[in-house]
N, C-alpha and C positions, 0 to 999 in steps of 0.2 A: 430554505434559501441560504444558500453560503455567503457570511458576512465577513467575517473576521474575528466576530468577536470572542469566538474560543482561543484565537490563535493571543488576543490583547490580555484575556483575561489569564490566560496560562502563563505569558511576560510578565505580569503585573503580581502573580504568585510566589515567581519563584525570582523575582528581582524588582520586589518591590519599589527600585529607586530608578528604573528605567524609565527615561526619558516617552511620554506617551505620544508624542508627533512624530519622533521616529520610529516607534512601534507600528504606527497609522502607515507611515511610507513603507515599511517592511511588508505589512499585508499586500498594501497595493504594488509591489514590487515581486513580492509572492503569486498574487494573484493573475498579474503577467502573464509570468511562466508557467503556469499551471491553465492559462488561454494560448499558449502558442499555435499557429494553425498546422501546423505538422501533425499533431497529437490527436489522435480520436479514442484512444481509449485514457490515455492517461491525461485526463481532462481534469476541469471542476467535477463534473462529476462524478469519480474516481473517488477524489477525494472526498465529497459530501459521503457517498456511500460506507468509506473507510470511518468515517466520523460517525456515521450512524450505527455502523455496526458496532464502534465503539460505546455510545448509550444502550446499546441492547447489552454488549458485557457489561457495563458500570448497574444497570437495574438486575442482573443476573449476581452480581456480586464480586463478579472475576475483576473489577478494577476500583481499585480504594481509589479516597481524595484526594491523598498525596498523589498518588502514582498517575491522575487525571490531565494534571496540566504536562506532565512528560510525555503520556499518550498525544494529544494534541501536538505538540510540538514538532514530534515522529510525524507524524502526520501530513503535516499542513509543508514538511521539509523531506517527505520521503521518496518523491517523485518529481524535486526540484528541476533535478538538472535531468533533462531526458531525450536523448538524441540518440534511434535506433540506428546510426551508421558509426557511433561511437561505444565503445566500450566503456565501462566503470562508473556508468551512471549512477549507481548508489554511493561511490565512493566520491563522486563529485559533491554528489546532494550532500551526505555527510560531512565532507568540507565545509560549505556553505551554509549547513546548521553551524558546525561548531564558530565561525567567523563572527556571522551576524551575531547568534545567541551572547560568544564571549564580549562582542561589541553592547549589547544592551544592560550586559550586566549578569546573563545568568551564572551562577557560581559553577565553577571547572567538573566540578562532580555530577553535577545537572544535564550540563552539556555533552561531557563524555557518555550517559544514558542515552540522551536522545542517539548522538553519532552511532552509539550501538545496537540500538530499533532501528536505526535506519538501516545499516550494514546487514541486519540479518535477514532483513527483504532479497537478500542477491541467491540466495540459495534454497531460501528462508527453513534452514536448519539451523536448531536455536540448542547452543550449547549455554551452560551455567544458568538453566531455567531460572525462572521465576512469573510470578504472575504477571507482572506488568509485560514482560516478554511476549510469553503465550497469550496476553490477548491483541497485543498487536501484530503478531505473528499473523494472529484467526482474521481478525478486522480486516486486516491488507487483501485476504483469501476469501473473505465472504464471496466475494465476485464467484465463484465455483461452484458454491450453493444458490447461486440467484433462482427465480422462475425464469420458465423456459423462455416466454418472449426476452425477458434483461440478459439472458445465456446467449441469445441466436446474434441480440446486437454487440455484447461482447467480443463475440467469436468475430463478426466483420469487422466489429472495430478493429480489434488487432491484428487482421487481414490489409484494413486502409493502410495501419501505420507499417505494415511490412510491403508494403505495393511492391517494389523494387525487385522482392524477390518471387522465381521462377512458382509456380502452381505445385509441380513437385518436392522442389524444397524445400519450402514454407509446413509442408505435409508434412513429413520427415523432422524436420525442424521443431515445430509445434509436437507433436506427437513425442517427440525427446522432452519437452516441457513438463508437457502433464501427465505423461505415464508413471511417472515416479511419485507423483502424488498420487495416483491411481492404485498404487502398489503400494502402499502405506498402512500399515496396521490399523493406523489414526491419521485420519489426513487434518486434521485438528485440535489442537492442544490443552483447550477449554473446555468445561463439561459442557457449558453451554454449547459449544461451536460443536462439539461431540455427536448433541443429543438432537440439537435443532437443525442446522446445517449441514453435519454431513450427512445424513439419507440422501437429501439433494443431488449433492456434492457430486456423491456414487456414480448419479443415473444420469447426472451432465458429463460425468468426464467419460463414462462407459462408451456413452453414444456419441460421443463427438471422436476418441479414440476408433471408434467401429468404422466412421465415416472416413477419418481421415488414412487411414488404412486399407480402406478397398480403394484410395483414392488412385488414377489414374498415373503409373508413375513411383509409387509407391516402395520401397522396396528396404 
């Protein structure tokens, strides 16, 4: 059950003098927008899933203690702002980490981190690696490795949140998406995400590429 309370305890880590009742209205102010009714994929449950596949890298080793509460923070702000008729939605969220976070206190170097996990969700090509990068690079992308039932609701989900657009385009469209992850030496940057996740990964994007290319329209 998604509480908040990775999102308090990660404040309270890395700014330890931050005000705890406004930390409380940030969650729930967070939590908002992450129930918008627009939003069927990029929900709560988006992000619980990002979060847990964050504990599978921290038990794997891919993420120290220090580096825990910046993951969270990426996290719980990486899909803030999200409105598919708008452009720059990571660039907004990132905003809106670095605002609040510098508002509670987190120190400029903490912040700039997170704003930079957030940013590399837009392409999610991760220059100046590092661990904490590459596992929330992998986290954000579990959704690719999911079973096949959590793959077929992903796939409608982000079908609802494009309703607007044409059967053909969306095809074309999407298929521009994941081919390139498809096409990837490594579609995953962690040994964990390597070894566990991408077999998966393969036989979701293979088949759903297959699909949406003989699809009706297609070209």
């Amino acid at each position: 059950m998604l509480t908040g309370f990775d999102f308090v305890s990660a404040v309270r880590a890395l700014a330890p003098g931050a005000d705890l009742i406004d930390v409380e209205s940030r969650v729930d102010q967070l939590m908002a927008r992450w129930s918008e009714p627009h939003r069927k994929y990029h929900t709560t449950v988006h992000l619980a899933e990002v979060l847990a596949a964050g504990e599978q890298l921290r038990h794997a080793g891919e993420l120290t203690r220090r580096d825990l509460p910046l993951f969270h923070l990426a996290a719980w702000f990486h899909d803030a702002v999200y409105d598919v008729h708008s452009p720059g939605n990571e660039a907004g969220s990132a905003s809106l980490a670095h605002r609040w976070l510098t508002d509670l206190g987190v120190p400029p170097r903490d912040v700039a981190e997170v704003e930079t996990l957030i940013t590399l969700t837009t392409m999610h090509h991760v220059e100046d690696l590092t661990s904490l990068r590459a596992a929330f690079h992998d986290a954000d992308l579990w959704i690719l490795s999911a079973p096949t039932p959590r793959y077929a609701a992903y796939r409608l989900q982000v079908r609802e949140e494009f309703a607007h657009v044409p059967d053909s385009h969306f095809a074309m469209g999407r298929a521009a998406v994941i081919r390139p992850f498809a096409e990837r030496a490594s579609i995953y940057l962690t040994r964990l995400g390597r070894e566990a996740w991408e077999p998966r990964a393969r036989v979701n994007l293979e088949a759903e590429l297959a699909e949406l290319t003989s699809s009706p329209g297609f070209f």
